[in-house]
PADRENLO-647784 format. One line per 3 residues: number of its first residue (from 1); their letters; for each residue y, z, x of C-alpha. Coordinates in nm, 2 decimals. Example, Ala and Ser with C-alpha at 12.3 -4.5 7.8 and 13.67 -1.06 7.14 Angstrom:
# PADRENLO-647784
1) as) -0.45,0.78,1.23 | -0.11,0.71,1.37 .
END
This chain:
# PADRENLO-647784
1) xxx) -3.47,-3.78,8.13 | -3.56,-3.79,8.50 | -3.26,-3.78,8.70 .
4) xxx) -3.23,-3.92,9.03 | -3.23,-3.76,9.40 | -3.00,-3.84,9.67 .
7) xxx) -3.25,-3.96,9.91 | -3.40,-4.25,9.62 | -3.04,-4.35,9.60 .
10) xxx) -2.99,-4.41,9.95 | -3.27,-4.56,9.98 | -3.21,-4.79,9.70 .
13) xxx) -2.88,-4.86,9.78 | -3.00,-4.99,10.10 | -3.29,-5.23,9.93 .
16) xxx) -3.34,-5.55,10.15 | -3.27,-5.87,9.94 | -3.57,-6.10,10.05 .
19) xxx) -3.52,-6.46,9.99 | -3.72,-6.53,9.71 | -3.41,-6.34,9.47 .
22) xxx) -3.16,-6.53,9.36 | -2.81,-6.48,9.42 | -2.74,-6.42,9.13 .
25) xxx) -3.00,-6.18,9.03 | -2.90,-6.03,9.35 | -2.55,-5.97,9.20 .
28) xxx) -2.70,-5.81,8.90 | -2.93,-5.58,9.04 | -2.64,-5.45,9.34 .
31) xxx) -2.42,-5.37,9.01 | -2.65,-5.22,8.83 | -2.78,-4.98,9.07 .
34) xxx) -2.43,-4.91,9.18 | -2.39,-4.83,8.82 | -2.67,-4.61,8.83 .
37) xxx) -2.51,-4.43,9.16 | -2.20,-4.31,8.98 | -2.38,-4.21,8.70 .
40) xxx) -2.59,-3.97,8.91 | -2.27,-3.91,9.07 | -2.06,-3.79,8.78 .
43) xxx) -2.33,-3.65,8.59 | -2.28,-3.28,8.73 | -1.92,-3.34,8.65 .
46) xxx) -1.96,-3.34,8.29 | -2.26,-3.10,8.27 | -2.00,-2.89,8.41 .
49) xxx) -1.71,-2.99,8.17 | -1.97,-2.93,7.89 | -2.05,-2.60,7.97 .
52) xxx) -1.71,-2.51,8.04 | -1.60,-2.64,7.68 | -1.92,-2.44,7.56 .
55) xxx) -1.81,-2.16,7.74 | -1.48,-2.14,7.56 | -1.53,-2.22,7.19 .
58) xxx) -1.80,-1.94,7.23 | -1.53,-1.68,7.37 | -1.31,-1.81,7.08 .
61) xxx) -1.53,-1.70,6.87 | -1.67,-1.41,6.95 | -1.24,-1.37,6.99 .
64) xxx) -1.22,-1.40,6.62 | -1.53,-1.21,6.52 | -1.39,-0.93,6.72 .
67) xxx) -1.03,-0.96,6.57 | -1.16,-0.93,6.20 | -1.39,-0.65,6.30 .
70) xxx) -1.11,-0.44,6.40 | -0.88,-0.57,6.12 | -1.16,-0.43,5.90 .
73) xxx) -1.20,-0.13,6.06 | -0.80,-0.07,6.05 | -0.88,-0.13,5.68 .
76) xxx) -1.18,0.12,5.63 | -0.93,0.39,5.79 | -0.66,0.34,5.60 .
79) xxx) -0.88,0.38,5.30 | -1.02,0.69,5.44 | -0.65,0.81,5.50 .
82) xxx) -0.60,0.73,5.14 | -0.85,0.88,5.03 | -0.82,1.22,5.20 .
85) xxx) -0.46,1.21,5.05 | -0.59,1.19,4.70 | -0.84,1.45,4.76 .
88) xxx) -0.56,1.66,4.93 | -0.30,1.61,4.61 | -0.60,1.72,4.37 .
91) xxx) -0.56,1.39,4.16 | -0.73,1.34,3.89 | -0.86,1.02,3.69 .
94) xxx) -0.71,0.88,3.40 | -0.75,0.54,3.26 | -0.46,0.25,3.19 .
97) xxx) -0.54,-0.07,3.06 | -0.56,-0.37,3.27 | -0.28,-0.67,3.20 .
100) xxx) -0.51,-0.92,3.35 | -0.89,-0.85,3.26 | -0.79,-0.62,2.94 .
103) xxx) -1.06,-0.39,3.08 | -0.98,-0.04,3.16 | -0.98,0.11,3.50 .
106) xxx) -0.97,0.48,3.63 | -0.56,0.53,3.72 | -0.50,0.82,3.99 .
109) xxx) -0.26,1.10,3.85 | -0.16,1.40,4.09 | -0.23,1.75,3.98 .
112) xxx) 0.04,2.05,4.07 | -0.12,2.26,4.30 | -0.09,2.62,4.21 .
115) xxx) 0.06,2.85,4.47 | -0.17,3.10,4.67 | 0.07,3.39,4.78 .
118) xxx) 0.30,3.60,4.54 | 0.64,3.59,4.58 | 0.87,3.86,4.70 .
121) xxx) 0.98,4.03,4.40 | 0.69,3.86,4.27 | 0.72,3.65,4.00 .
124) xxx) 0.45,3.35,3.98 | 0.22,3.43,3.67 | -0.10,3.58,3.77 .
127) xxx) -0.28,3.26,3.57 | -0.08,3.01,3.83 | -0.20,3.25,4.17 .
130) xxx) -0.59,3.19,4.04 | -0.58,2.82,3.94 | -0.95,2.81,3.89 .
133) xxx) -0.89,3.12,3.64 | -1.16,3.34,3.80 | -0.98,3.69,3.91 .
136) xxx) -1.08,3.95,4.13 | -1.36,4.15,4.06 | -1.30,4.52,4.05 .
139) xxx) -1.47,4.78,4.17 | -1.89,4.76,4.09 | -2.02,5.06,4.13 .
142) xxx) -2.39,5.14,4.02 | -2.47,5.37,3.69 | -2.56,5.73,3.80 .
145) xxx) -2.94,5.84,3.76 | -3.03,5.91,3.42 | -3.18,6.28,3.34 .
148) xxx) -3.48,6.29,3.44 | -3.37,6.14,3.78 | -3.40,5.76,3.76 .
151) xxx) -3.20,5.54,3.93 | -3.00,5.30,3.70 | -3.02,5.03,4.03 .
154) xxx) -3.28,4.81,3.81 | -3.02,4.74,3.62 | -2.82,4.51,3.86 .
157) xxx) -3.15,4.30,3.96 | -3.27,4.27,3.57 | -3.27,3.95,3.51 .
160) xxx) -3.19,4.00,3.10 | -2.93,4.24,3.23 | -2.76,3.95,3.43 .
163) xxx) -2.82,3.72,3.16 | -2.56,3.97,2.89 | -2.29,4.02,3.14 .
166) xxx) -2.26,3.63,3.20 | -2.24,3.60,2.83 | -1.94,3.80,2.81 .
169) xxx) -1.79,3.68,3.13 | -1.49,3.54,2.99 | -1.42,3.90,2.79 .
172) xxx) -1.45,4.07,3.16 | -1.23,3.78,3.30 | -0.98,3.88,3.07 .
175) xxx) -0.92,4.21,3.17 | -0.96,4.15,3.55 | -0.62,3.92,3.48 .
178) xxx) -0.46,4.19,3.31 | -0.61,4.44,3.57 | -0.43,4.21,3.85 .
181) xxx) -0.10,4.18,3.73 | -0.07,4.55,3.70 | -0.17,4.59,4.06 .
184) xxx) 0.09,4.39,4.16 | 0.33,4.54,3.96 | 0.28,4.83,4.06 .
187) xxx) 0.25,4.79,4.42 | 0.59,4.63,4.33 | 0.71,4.93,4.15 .
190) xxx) 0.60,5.18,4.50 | 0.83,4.92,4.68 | 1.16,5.00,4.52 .
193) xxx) 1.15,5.35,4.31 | 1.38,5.62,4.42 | 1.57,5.95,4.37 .
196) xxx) 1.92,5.83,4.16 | 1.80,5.54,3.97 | 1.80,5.59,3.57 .
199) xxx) 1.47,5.62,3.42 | 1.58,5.27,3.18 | 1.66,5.13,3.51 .
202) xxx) 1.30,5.19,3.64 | 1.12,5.11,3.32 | 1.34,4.76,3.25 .
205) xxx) 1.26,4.64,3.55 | 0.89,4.69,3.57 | 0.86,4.56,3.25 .
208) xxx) 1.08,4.24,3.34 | 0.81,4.19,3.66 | 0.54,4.27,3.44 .
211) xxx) 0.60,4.01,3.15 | 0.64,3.78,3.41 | 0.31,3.83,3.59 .
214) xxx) 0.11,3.84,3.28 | 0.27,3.51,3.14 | 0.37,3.72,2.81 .
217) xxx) 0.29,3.45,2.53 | 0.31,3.67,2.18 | 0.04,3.85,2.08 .
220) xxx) -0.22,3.66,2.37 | -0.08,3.79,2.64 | 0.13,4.08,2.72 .
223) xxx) 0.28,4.47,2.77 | 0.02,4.68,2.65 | 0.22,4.98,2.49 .
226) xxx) 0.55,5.13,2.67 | 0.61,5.23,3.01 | 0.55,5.62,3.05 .
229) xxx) 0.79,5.79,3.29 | 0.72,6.15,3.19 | 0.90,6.38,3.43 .
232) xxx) 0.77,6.69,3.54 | 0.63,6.95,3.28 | 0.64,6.60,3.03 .
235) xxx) 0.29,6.46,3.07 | 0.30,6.18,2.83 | 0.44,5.93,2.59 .
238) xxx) 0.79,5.97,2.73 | 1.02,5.65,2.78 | 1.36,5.65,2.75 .
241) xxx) 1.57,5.51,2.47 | 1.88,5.32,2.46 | 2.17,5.57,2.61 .
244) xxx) 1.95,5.76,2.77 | 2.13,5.89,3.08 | 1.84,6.08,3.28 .
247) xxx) 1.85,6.00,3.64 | 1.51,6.05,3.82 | 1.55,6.33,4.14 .
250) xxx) 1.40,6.39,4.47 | 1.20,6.66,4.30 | 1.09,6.53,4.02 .
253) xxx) 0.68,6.46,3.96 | 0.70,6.12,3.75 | 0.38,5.98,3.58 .
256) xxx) 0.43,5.57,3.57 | 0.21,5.49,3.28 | 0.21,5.14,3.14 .
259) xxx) -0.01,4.88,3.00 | -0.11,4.50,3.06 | -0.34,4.28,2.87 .
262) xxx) -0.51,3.90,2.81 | -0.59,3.85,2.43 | -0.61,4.20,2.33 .
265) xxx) -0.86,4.29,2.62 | -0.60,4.61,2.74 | -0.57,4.76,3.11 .
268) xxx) -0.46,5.11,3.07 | -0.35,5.27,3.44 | -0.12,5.52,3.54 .
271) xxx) -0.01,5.69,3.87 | 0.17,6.01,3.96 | 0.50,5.94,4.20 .
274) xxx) 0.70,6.24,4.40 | 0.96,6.20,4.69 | 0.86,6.60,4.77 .
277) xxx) 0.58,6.65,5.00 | 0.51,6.99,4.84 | 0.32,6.90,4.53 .
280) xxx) 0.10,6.61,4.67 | -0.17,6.89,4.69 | -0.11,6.85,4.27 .
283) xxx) -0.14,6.45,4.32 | -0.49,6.52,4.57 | -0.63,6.75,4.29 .
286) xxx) -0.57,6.53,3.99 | -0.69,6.23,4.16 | -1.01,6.40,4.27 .
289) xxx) -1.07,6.50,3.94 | -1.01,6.17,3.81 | -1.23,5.97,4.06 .
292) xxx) -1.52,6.24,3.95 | -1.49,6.16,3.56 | -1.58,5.77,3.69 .
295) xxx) -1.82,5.87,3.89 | -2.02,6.05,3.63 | -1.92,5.79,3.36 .
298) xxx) -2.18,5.57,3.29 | -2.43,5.41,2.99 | -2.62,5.69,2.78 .
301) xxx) -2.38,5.97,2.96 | -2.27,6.25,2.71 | -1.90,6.26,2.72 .
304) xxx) -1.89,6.66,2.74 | -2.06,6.64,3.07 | -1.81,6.42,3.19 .
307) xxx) -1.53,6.62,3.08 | -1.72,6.95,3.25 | -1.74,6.75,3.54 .
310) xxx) -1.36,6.68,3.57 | -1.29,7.04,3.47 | -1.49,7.18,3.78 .
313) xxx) -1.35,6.99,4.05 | -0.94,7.00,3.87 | -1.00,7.40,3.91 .
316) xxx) -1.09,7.39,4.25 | -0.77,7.34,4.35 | -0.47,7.51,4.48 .
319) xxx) -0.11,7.44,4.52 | 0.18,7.65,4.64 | 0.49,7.55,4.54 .
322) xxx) 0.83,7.73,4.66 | 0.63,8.02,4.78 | 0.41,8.05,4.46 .
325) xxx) 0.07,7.96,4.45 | -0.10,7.80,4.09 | -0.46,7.72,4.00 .
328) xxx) -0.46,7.33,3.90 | -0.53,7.37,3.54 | -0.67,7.05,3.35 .
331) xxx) -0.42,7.00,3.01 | -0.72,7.03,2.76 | -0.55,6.89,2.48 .
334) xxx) -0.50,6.55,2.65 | -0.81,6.33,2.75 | -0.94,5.97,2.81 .
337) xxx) -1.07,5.72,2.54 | -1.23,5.39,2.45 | -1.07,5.13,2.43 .
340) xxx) -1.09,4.82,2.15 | -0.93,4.47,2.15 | -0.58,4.56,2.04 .
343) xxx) -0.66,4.89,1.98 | -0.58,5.09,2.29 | -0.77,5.46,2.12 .
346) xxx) -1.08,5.31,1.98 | -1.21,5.64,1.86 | -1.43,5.84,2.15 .
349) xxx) -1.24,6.03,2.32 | -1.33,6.14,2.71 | -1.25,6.51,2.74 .
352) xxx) -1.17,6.70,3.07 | -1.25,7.01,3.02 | -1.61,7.13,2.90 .
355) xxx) -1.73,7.21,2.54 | -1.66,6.85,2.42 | -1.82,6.62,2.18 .
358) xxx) -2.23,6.50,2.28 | -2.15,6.15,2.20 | -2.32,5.93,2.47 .
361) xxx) -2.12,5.62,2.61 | -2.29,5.27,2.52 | -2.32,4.98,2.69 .
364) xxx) -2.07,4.70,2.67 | -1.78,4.99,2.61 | -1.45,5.03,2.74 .
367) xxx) -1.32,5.33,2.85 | -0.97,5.48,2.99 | -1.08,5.76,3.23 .
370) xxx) -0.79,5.95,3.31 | -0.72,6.31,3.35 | -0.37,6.55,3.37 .
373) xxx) -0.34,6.82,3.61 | -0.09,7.11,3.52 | 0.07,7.44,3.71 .
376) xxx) 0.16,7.59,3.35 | -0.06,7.69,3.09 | -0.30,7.37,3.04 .
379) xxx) -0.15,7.25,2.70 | 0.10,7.05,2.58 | 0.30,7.03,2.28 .
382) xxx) 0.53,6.76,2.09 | 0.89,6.78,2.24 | 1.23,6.54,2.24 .
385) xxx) 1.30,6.23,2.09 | 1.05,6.06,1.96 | 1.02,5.63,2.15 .
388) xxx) 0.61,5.56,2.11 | 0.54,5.42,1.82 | 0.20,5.18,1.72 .
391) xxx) 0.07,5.05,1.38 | -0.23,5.19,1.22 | -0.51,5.02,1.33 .
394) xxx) -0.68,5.08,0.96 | -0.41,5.10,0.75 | -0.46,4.87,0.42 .
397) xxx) -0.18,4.73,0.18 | 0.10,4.96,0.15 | 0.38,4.91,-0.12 .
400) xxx) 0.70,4.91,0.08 | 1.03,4.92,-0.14 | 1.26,4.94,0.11 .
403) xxx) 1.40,4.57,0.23 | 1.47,4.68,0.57 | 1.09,4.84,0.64 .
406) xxx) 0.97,4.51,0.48 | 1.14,4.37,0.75 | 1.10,4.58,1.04 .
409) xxx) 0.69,4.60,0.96 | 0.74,4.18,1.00 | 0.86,4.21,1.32 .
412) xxx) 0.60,4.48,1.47 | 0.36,4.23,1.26 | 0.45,3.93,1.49 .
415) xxx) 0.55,4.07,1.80 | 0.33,4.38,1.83 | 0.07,4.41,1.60 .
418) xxx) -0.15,4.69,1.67 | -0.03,4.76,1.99 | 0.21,5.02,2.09 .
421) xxx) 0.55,4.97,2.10 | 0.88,5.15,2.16 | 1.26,5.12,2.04 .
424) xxx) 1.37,4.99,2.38 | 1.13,4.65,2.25 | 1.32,4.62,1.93 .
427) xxx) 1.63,4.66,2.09 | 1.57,4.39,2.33 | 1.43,4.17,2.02 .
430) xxx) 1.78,4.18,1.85 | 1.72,4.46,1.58 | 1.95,4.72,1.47 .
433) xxx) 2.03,5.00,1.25 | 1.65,5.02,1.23 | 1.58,5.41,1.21 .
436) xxx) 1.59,5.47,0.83 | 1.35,5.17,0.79 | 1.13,5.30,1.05 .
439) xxx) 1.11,5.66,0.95 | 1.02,5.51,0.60 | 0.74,5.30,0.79 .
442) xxx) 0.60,5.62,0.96 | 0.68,5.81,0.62 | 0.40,5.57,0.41 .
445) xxx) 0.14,5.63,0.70 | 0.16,5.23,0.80 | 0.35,5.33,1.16 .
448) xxx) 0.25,5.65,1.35 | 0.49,5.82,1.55 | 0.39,5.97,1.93 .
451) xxx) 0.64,6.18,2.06 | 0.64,6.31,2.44 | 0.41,6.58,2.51 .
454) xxx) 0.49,6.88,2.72 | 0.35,7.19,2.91 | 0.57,7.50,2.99 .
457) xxx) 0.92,7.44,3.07 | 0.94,7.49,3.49 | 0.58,7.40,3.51 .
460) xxx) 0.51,7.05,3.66 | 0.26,6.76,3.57 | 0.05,6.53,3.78 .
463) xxx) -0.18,6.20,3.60 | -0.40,5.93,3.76 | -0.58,5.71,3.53 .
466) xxx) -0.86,5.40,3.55 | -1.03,5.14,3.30 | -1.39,5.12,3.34 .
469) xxx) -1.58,4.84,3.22 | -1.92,4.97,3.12 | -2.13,4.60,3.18 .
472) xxx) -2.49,4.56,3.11 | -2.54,4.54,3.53 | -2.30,4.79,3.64 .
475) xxx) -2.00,5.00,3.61 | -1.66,4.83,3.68 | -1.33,4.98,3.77 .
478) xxx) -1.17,4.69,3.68 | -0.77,4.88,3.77 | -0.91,5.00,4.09 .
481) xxx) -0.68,4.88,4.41 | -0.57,4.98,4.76 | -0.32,5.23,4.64 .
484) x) -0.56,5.44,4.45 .
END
């Protein structure tokens, strides 16, 4: 439509009515282009009202498009809030039928999390500090060169090599759980022992941290065999039983020697403690010697030349005690071992001295590397009361008459097994007037006894000790730790 200009309006408004018009088509025509005036005339009005109306239900609009945007967006981040709080709690799905559909949907359940720092005492399970169950690794060290001078380094990039350690991962993982509780135990143990405590003091409570740590659960999990507290001249397989008054003294040289283990798989460590500064020369020497026997450990190494290794370096030392100087003499009747599942002497033994057996160490093996250092004459003997005490590991069917060792070989059967134990444990299990039924036990050859072993009276003792893991890639000291 063509709208009309001011000037055509004016000038139509102002039309001459000749005489020929009537009046009334005169009358008609003035109205209706009158009409047409304020049409022209409030036609810009409404154009303008329009718009303005137009204007508005737009911005209402766009209003509510807006407000259901950011209602949506409120929505996504709650849901992302929501989310990260499930992620955070570690839930996991489960399913719960639905009361409406009847079809099943995925229902959120929180998971515990598992604490990441020990207490103090400690007391959380190792299992519960590691909830993915993967423990630290111990020490890797590479196989030394074989005879003729070849490095053993292939090993660790061979990819067969690799492919036999994974498959006994879970084997390794077992012992690196055992090998962490008794670090911490241990560590524990440095925290607290000191001249006037009672040697049962000492042992009950690093066996009360210990079972706790390992999660002790029967025959999977565990004490190894009794704590050793051997004091001075006493280099092993002492522990104290019931009544015992000894009372451990500033100058006393105490070898803590005790056990952990995960289904069998044992950790066998042990560490020399003195309040006297004058014998950690002893405690240098030993350890030196005992670092050297893992060092030269390895696959296809003959035991005797591990043993002539410790032997060289033990000797090399000096110590001057009170104003008297001794050579560091290695205890040759006392050596390291292999170790089985449940069976803590598997049968090779690790001398340290020289002039042992040529056996070679074999892949996949276990061993206890540990070596005794001595100021007397370098051999011990059995001495005191008797407290070790472990099943034969072979023994067949024995025909026991007595009642009471039918019983007592029950309980070592349940609680036990093949593992070493002591009468402390059968005290604490409830037994009692046990002594003729275990002398019959040990009598018929189904119980060996292993009494303390001593050097010369006046003379003292030092021990360090490690488990190595002999793996297809590389040599672990699983025990290894900060402390030594």
């Amino acid at each position: 439509m063509k709208l009309w200009t001011a000037s055509k309006l004016t000038a139509v408004t102002h039309f001459p009515v000749t005489r020929t018009h009537t009046h009334t088509h005169t009358h008609r025509e003035c109205w209706r282009l009158q009409l047409m005036y304020l049409a022209h005339l409030a036609l810009p009005l409404l154009m303008g009202l329009f718009t303005c109306v137009c204007d508005f239900a737009a911005g209402h609009s766009e209003q509510g498009e807006d407000g259901e945007v950011e209602v949506r967006m409120k929505q996504t981040e709650q849901q992302n809030l929501d989310e990260k709080d499930r992620e955070e709690d570690g839930e996991e799905d489960g399913e719960e039928a639905d009361n409406v559909s009847g079809k099943k949907k995925k229902k959120k359940t929180k998971k515990k999390k598992g604490p990441k720092t020990q207490t103090d005492p400690p007391s959380i399970p190792i299992c519960d500090l590691y909830p993915s169950s993967v423990f630290p690794v111990g020490q890797e060290c590479e196989y030394p060169p074989s005879q003729d001078g070849r490095s053993a380094a292939w090993r660790m990039s061979n990819e067969e090599k690799q492919v036999m350690d994974k498959a006994n991962e879970e084997m390794w993982n077992d012992f690196r759980e055992a090998a962490e509780a008794h670090r911490q135990v241990r560590q524990y143990v440095r925290s607290w022992i000191k001249p006037g405590m009672t040697m049962i003091d000492i042992c009950e409570r690093l066996e009360d941290c210990s079972r706790k740590l390992i999660k002790e659960n029967g025959l999977n999990a565990g004490l190894a065999f009794p704590t050793g507290c051997s004091l001075n001249n006493c280099a092993a397989h002492y522990t104290p039983n019931a009544g015992d008054p000894t009372v451990l003294q500033y100058d006393d040289v105490c070898k803590i020697d005790f056990g952990t283990h995960i289904n069998g798989r044992i950790i066998d460590c042990a560490f020399t403690v003195t309040f006297n500064p004058k014998y950690d020369r002893l405690l240098e020497a030993v350890r030196d010697a005992t670092n050297t026997g893992i060092k030269c450990a390895g696959i296809d190494v003959r035991l005797c030349d591990v043993g002539e290794s410790i032997q060289e370096v033990m000797e090399s030392y000096e110590v001057e005690i009170d104003g008297k100087t001794y050579q560091v003499k290695p205890i040759r009747n006392l050596n390291g071992h292999s170790i089985g599942q449940y069976r803590i002497h598997a049968g090779k033994t690790v001398p340290i001295v020289k002039g042992g057996e040529a056996t070679r160490m074999e892949e996949g093996e276990v061993y206890a590397i540990e070596t005794f250092g001595s100021t007397g004459k370098g051999v011990v003997h059995d001495d005191m009361d008797c407290s070790h005490y472990m099943k034969n590991f072979d023994v067949g069917h024995v025909p026991i008459r007595l009642p009471r060792a039918k019983h007592l070989l029950n309980v070592v059967n349940e609680n036990f097994g093949t593992l070493a134990f002591c009468r402390r444990w059968l005290d604490r299990l409830g037994e009692s007037k046990y002594l003729m039924a275990l002398k019959n036990l040990c009598d018929l050859g189904i119980i060996d006894p292993y009494p303390p072993l001593c050097d010369a009276k006046g003379s003292y003792t030092a021990q360090f000790e490690h488990t190595i893991l002999l793996r297809p890639t590389c040599k672990e000291v699983v025990s290894r730790g900060d402390d030594y």
